[in-house]
Structure formats: C-alpha cells, structure tokens
C-alpha positions as CSV (number, residue, x, y, z in Angstrom):
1,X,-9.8,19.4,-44.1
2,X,-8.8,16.6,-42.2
3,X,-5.4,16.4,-43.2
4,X,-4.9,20.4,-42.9
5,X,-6.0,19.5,-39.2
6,X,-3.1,17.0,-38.6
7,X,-0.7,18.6,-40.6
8,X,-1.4,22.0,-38.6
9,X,-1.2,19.9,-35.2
10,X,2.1,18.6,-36.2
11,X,3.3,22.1,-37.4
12,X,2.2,23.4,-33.5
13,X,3.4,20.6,-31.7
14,X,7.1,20.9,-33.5
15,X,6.8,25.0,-32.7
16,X,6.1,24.0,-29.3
17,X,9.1,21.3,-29.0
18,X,11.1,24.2,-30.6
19,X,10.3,26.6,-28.2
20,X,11.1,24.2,-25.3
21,X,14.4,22.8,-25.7
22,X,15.1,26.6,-26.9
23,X,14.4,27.6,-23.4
24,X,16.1,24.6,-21.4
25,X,19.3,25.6,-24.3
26,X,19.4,29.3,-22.8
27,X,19.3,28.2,-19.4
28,X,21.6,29.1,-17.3
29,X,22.1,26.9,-14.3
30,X,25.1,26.2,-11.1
31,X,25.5,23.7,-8.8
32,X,26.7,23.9,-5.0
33,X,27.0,20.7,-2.7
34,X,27.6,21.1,1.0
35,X,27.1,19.3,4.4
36,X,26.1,20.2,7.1
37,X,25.2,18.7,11.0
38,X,23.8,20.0,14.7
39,X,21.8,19.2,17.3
40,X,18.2,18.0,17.0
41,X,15.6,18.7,19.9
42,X,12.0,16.5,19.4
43,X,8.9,17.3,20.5
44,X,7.5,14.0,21.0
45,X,4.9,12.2,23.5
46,X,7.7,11.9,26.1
47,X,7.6,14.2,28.5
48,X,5.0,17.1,28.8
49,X,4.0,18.8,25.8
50,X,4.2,22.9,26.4
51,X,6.6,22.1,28.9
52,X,10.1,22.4,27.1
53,X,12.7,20.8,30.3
54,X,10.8,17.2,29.6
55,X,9.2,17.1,25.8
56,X,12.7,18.4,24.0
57,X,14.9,16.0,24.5
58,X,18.5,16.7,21.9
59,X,19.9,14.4,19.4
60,X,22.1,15.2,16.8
61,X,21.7,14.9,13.2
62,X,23.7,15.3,9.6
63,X,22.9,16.0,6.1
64,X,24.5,16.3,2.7
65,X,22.3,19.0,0.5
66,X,22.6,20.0,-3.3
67,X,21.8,23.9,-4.3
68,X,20.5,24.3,-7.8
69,X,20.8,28.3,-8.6
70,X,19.1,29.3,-11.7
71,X,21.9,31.0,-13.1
72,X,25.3,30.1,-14.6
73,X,28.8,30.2,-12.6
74,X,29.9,32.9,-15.2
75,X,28.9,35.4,-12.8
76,X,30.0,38.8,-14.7
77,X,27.1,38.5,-17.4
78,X,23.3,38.8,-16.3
79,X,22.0,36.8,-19.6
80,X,18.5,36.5,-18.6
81,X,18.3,37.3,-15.3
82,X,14.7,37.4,-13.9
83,X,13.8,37.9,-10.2
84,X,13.0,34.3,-9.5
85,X,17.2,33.5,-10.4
86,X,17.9,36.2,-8.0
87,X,16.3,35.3,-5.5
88,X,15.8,31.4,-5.5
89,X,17.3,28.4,-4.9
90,X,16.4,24.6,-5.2
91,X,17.7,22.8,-2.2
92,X,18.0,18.7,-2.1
93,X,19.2,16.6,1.0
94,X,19.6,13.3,2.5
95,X,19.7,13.5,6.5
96,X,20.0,11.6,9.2
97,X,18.4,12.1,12.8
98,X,18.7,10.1,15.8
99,X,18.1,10.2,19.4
100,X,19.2,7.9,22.2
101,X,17.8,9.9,25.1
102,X,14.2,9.6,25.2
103,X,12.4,9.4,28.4
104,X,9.8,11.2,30.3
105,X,10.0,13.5,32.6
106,X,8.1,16.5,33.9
107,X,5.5,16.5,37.1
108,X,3.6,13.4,36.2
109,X,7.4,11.3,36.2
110,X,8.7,13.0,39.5
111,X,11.5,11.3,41.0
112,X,9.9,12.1,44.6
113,X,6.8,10.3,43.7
114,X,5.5,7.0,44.8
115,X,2.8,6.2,42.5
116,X,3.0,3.3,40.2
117,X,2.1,5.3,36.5
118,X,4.9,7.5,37.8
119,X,7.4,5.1,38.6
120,X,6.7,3.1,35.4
121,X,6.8,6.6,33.4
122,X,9.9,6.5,35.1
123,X,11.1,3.6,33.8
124,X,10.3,3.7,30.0
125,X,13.0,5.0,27.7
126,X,12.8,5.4,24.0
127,X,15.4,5.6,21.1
128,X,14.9,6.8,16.8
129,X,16.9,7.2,13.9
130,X,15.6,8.6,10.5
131,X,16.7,8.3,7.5
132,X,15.2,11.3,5.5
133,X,15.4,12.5,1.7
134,X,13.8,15.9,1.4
135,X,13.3,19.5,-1.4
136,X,12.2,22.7,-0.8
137,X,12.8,26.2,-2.4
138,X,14.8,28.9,-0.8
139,X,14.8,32.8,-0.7
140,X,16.9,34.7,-0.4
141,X,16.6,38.5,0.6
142,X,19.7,39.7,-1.4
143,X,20.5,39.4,-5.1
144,X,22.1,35.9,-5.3
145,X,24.1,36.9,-8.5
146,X,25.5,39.9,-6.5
147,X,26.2,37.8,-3.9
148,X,28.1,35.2,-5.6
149,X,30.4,37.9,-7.1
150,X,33.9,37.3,-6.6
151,X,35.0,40.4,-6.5
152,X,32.0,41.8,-4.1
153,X,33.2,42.0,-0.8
154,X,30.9,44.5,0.4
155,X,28.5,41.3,0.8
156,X,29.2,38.7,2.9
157,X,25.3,37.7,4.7
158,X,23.1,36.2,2.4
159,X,19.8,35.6,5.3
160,X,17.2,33.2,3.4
161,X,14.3,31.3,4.5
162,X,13.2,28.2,2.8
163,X,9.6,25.4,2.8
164,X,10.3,22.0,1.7
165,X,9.2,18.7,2.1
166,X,10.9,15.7,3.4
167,X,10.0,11.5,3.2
168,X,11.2,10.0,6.2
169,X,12.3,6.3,7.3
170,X,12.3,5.6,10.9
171,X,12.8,3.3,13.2
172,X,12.0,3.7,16.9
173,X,12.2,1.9,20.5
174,X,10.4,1.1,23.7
175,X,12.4,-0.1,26.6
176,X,11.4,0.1,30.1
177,X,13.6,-0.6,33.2
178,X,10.8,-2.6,35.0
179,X,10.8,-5.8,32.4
180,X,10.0,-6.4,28.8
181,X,6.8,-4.6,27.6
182,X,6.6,-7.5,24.9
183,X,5.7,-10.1,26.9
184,X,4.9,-8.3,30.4
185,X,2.7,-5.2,28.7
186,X,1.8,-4.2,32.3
187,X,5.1,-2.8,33.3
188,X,4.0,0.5,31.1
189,X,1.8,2.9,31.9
190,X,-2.1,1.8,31.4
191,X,-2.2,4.2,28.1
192,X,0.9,3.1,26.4
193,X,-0.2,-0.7,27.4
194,X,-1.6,-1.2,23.8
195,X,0.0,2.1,22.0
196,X,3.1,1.1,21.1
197,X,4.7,1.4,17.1
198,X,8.3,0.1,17.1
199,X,8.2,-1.3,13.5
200,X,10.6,0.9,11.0
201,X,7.7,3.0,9.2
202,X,7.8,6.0,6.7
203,X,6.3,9.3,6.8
204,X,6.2,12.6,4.9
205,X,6.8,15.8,6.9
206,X,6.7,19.6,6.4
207,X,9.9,21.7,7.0
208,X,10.3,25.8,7.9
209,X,13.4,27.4,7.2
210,X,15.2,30.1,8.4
211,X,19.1,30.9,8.2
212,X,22.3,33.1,6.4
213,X,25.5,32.4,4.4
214,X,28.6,33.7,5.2
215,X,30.6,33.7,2.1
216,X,34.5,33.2,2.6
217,X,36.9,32.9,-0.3
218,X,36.1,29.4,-1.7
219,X,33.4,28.4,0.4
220,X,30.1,29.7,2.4
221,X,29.7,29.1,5.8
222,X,26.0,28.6,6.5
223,X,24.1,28.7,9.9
224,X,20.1,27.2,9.5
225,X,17.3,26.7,12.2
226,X,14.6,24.5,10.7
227,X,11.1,23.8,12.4
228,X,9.9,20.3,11.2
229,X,6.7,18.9,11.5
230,X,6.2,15.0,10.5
231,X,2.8,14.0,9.2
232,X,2.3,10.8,12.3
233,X,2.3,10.6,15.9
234,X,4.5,7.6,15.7
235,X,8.1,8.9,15.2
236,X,9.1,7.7,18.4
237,X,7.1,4.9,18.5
238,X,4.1,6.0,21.1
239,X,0.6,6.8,19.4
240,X,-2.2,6.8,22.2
241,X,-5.8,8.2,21.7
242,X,-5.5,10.4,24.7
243,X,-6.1,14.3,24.1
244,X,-2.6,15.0,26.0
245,X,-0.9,13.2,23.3
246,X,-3.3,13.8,20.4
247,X,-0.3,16.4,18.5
248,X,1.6,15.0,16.0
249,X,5.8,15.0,16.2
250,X,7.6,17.8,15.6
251,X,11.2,19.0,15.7
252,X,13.5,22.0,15.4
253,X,17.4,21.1,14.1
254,X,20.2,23.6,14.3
255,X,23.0,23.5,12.0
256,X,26.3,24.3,10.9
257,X,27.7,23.7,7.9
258,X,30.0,24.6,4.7
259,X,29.0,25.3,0.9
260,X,31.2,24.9,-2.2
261,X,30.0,25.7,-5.6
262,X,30.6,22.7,-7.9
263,X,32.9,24.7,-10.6
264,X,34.7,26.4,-8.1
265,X,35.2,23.3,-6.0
266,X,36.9,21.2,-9.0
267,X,39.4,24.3,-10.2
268,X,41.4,23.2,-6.2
C-alpha cells in the first residue's frame, strides 16, 4: 500500500510538472521598452497642506519602463486569447525623482511678517532625489491585440489605468538661511528643532494610474498622470508629531514618453 502511495504521488506530481511547462510552452508573450519623463509636484510638510500655491512644489523626474503583454508579436492569430491578454499588461520601471525647490510658503511664511517662526519658515529650504524600482498591472479599455494590429488604423487611443507598487531610495536636505541647523538647532522653527531625517532611507509606496497610447507607425506615444503615495512622512526629510503635518507624502507625476515593441524595434 505504501508503495502504491508513493508511486501514485510521483505519477501526480510528473502530471502536474507536465501540465505546467505545457502551459508556460503555449504561452504567448511580447515585450515593449520605453522611456519616459515630466514634471513631478510633492505634497510634502513644506508649505500648507490643502493649500496647493505652497505644498506642490515641481520637480522633474525620468523613467525607463518594460511592458510584458500576454500575447505573442505575431499579431494576425488569436491562439489562446483570454480576456486577461486583452486587456492587461505588466509594467516594470526604474525612476528617478528629484526636487531642488523646497521651501515653505503660504500664510504662516508671509514675506510681510515679522514674527520669528515666520521668518525662520522663511529661511529653511529643502532638496530630494529618489531612486525608485516599481510593478504594477495595467488595463486597458480596448482590445490590446486589436490595438497592436498593424494594419488597424481605425485605432489609434488605447486609454488605460494602472496600480502598482514602487520601493524607493531617497535622500533628502535641510538647509536654512539663518545658520546651520546641525550645530545651531534653534535657527528652525521650534517643531522642526528635533524632527529632522536627512539620512538616505528607503520606503515602499502605492501608485494610481491613469493615461492613453497613441500609436504611430513604429512606436506609441504615451501620455500618463500617476498619483503616488509613499508609505513615510520622511521623503523630504521633516517628520514632526504635530496634527498639521501628521499625512504622509504624496505626489502626482506627469509624463511623456515613447513605446517600442521589442521585435519591432530590432527589425530598424
């Protein structure tokens, strides 16, 4: 019996190793590379929150991104096409955000006032960079095989939207015009006095996607608005337990950027 036991547990275990490398052997899968770049606005403890003027301030960032379609580049036969090929894509990317231009601003850092918070709101000023590696899935409304007909030129807008989730490396900075916070912590405002991160760190963050391809002749144009939301308050370096500051970062970027598909790309 006990042998009849192993010998049907090998017998399943081969079926299912069978039945596997079957299904990765029928799969049919493309490749597209692309980059892509824009301007970044941050939503960070500088400046007011809810008050756009003063807690956006724009960077710029840039990313190089993979597309995995679940579908071959032989785009005239629909071998096993499901709705999940149709209508999905994997997206990969390595980005990189950073901002020179952080300061506060709003009512509490008016230039007409004399109080001393204000003046040395005033004079703090705050840099980042991020390194980020990031996945998410995309859909898209309209079929993707039908889209990436060569032949169809009836459809030229492929509008998607996308979730993904990003790692992040940053490194941010405190300056402030009125001496060095280091040894001098008194020259920033009281809450900031003992709330400042400007050691590199690492996060993971949340991203929302929304956007459309524009498909030329040998290439897609592609126009994306993401909405991201990092999982610290620290991105720029201030953290302080205060409930006016108590959000985490977030940020939208706006791109532009070009998409070849692999086989395509290496027939030019």
């Amino acid at each position: 019996m006990g042998k009849y036991m192993k010998s049907t547990r090998k017998l399943f275990l081969v079926v299912i190793l069978f039945s596997i490398t079957n299904v990765f052997a029928q799969l049919e899968l493309s490749h597209e590379f692309g980059i892509n770049m824009g301007p970044v606005t941050i939503q960070t403890d500088y400046g007011e929150r809810h008050h756009l003027p003063s807690s956006t301030p724009t960077s710029f960032g840039i990313a190089a991104v993979h597309y995995l379609n679940f579908y071959g580049s032989n785009y005239n036969w629909r071998n096993g096409a499901s709705f999940f090929s149709d209508h999905f894509k994997l997206k990969s990317e390595i980005s990189y955000y950073f901002n020179n231009s952080l300061e506060h601003k709003g009512r509490y850092a008016a230039s007409g006032s004399t109080n001393s918070e204000a003046q040395k709101l005033r004079d703090m000023k705050g840099k980042t960079k991020s390194l980020n590696f990031g996945t998410g899935l995309e859909f898209h409304f309209k079929n993707l095989e039908d889209y990436g007909l060569l032949f169809n030129d009836d459809v030229k807008f492929a509008p998607y939207i996308g979730l993904g989730l990003q790692y992040n490396i940053f490194t941010p900075e405190v300056t402030s015009d009125g001496g060095d916070w280091i040894t001098n912590p008194s020259v920033l405002p009281q809450k900031w006095q003992n709330n400042v991160y400007v050691e590199k760190d690492q996060t993971f963050s949340f991203t929302m996607s929304a956007g459309t391809r524009y498909k030329l002749d040998k290439f897609d144009l592609v126009l994306d608005a993401r909405w991201q939301y990092f999982f610290t308050d620290k991105f720029e370096g201030l953290d302080a337990p205060v409930t006016e500051n108590r959000f985490n970062d977030t940020l939208i970027y706006f791109s532009f950027g070009v998409v070849f598909d692999m086989e395509t790309f290496s027939k030019y």
